[in-house]
Steps between C-alpha positions, in 0.01 A plus 500: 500500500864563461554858606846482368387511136275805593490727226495797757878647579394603879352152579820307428690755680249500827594124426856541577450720777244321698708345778341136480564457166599163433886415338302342232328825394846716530683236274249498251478920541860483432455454136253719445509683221538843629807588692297737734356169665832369497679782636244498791599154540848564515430748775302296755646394732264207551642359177742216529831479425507234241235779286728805604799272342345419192350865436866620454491322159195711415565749231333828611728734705202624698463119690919540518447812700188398713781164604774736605285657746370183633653391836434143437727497205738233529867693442604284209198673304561833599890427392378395136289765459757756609776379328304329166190711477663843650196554763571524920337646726723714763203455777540167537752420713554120364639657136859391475729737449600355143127566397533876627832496326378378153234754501727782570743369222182468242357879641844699437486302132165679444446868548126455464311520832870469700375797736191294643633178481829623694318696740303132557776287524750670736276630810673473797325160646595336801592156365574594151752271344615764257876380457748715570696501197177586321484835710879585505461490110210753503669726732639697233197473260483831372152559600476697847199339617619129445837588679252649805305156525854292501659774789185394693447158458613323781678208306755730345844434603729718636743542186200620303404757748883604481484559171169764500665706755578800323132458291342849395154351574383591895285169544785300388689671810211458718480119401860456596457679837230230557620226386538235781840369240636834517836482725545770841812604282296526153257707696784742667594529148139562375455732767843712423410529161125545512394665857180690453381234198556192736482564862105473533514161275792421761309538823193244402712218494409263736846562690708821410862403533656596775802677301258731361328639818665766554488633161138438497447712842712833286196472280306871511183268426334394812289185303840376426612551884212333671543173349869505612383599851281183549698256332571162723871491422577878583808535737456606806768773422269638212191513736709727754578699186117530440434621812745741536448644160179423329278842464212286339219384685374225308886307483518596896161296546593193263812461689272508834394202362772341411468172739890500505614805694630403779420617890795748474377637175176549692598693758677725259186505280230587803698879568408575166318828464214403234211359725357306198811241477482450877147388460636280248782360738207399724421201289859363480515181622861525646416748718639473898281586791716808523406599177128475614548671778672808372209466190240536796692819634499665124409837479285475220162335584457353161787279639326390833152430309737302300671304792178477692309321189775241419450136503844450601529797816646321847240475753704721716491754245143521492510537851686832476300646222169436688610795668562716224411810494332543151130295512516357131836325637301356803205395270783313311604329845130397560414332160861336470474151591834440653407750789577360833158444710668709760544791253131485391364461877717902537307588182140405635549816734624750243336831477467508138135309386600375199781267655309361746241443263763348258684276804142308544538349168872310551475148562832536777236712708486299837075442575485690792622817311247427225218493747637831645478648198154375442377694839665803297203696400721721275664194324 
């Protein structure tokens, strides 16, 4: 029985979808008579490319649209049906830009459905091949919305951007203040013109311009400040600033873990008086055994449990906290695994139970301490 002249809709489409169905089935299912079976053929992406070639010809719009979205499309197809049949599909990555561009031309002919098709067509994909021109020619469409999506879409070019600058619309500003195409002097301009609209957009780039730093750190917003504070390319001259200045403790901690400061900026950083960013400092990974030694002497024992706990912590740093005053520090010591043996065999005779409990249970323990502690009737 040939299944492919079932009467029943659903079998002929199960047809199409069943993975092992033979070429011979999908060629012959690629006439059928109802373009829902084609259009499912048109998506799979089992189906050839010699099928997916000839179901461009086909005349329903539906099977057009299922072949734009298709990843096995071969590009000359989804170039005719852009630029003949006025279909693309923005998702996939292999529509040339003169099929995007064809679309756009046909959508801005016909004010019917522009909103939904626009919003479609210009998402901000990585790997879009919107063209340029196409963009720079929308960027002073008079609808607000399409001028946002062109400010943010990352194929934009620079002279575009230029020209939205002074745009009444705040998401156009934000798109420009994001915009990896946007220029450190286009931003300085964006940002002169624009402060409290753009700075926030500003600070999620993925690298805030250096000329704007210092601008950025004026900001009475602390979310705008904290990204500044952590950013990679943040001179060291700004970080002192920080330091010095910053009343904030979330921007004080996010430059704690800024992996740039340097050794000097450390030592500067560990007198500071919030207790909370020193703990932060602990985990820095440029930090000198100076550093950890005047971190183990902190006044604040937040600090020490901090020091005392660290993956990182010198031996000989361990060594002097074993004698810390404050038990939970000690109990830090004894569970740490970078505590010298010699440290541990101290801690086996310490008054307080709960550390010599806790010092049985680290694997530098030498044996002979461990069978001590086993004769300890209290342990």
């Amino acid at each position: 029985m040939d299944l492919t002249q079932d009467e029943n809709l659903n079998i002929r489409l199960n047809l199409v979808r069943h993975r092992s169905s033979q070429i011979e089935i999908l060629e012959r299912l690629a006439q059928d008579e109802s373009d829902s079976v084609r259009a499912e053929i048109a998506g799979n992406k089992n189906t050839p490319v010699e099928i997916l070639t000839q179901l461009a010809q086909d005349s329903s719009r539906r099977v057009w649209e299922k072949l734009t979205g298709n990843q096995n499309t071969p590009v000359e197809v989804l170039e005719f049906l852009g630029v003949e049949k006025k279909v693309a599909n923005a998702y996939n990555r292999k529509t040339p830009g003169n099929a995007l561009a064809a679309v756009v031309e046909h959508t801005l002919k016909n004010s019917y459905g522009q909103e939904k098709v626009f919003e479609y067509l210009l998402r901000n994909l990585e790997g879009s091949q919107m063209p340029a021109s196409t963009l720079e020619k929308l960027s002073t469409n008079t609808t607000s919305w399409i001028r946002s999506n062109v400010a943010h879409h990352r194929n934009t070019p620079l002279s575009a951007l230029e020209k939205m600058i002074d745009d009444t619309y705040e998401p156009v500003l934000w798109g420009i203040a994001g915009n990896p195409n946007s220029s450190p002097q286009l931003l300085e301009r964006l940002l002169n013109k624009h402060d409290e609209e753009v700075a926030g957009a500003m600070v999620e780039r993925n690298e805030i311009p250096v000329n704007l730093m210092e601008r950025l750190l004026e900001n009475k917003s602390q979310y705008v400040r904290q990204p500044v504070a952590s950013s990679l390319n943040l001179p060291p001259e700004l970080m002192a600033k920080i330091i010095a200045t910053e009343p904030e403790e979330p921007v004080l901690i996010s430059l704690a873990r800024n992996p740039n400061l340097t050794p000097e900026l450390l030592t500067q950083f560990i007198q500071h008086s919030n207790a909370n960013v020193r703990i932060a400092l602990v985990r820095h990974p440029n930090l000198t055994e100076a550093h950890w030694q005047q971190l183990a002497q902190d006044k604040a024992l937040p600090v020490r449990e901090a020091v005392a706990a660290n993956g990182n912590v010198p031996a000989q740093v361990l060594e002097l906290l074993s004698t810390d005053e404050k038990v939970e520090v000690r109990l830090k010591v004894v569970t740490n695994s970078r505590t010298p043996a010699s440290a541990l065999v101290a801690l086996t005779q310490d008054e307080d139970l709960t550390i010599r409990a806790a010092v049985a249970t680290n694997p530098n323990l030498p044996s002979a301490q461990l069978e001590q502690l086993a004769r300890d009737e209290k342990v």
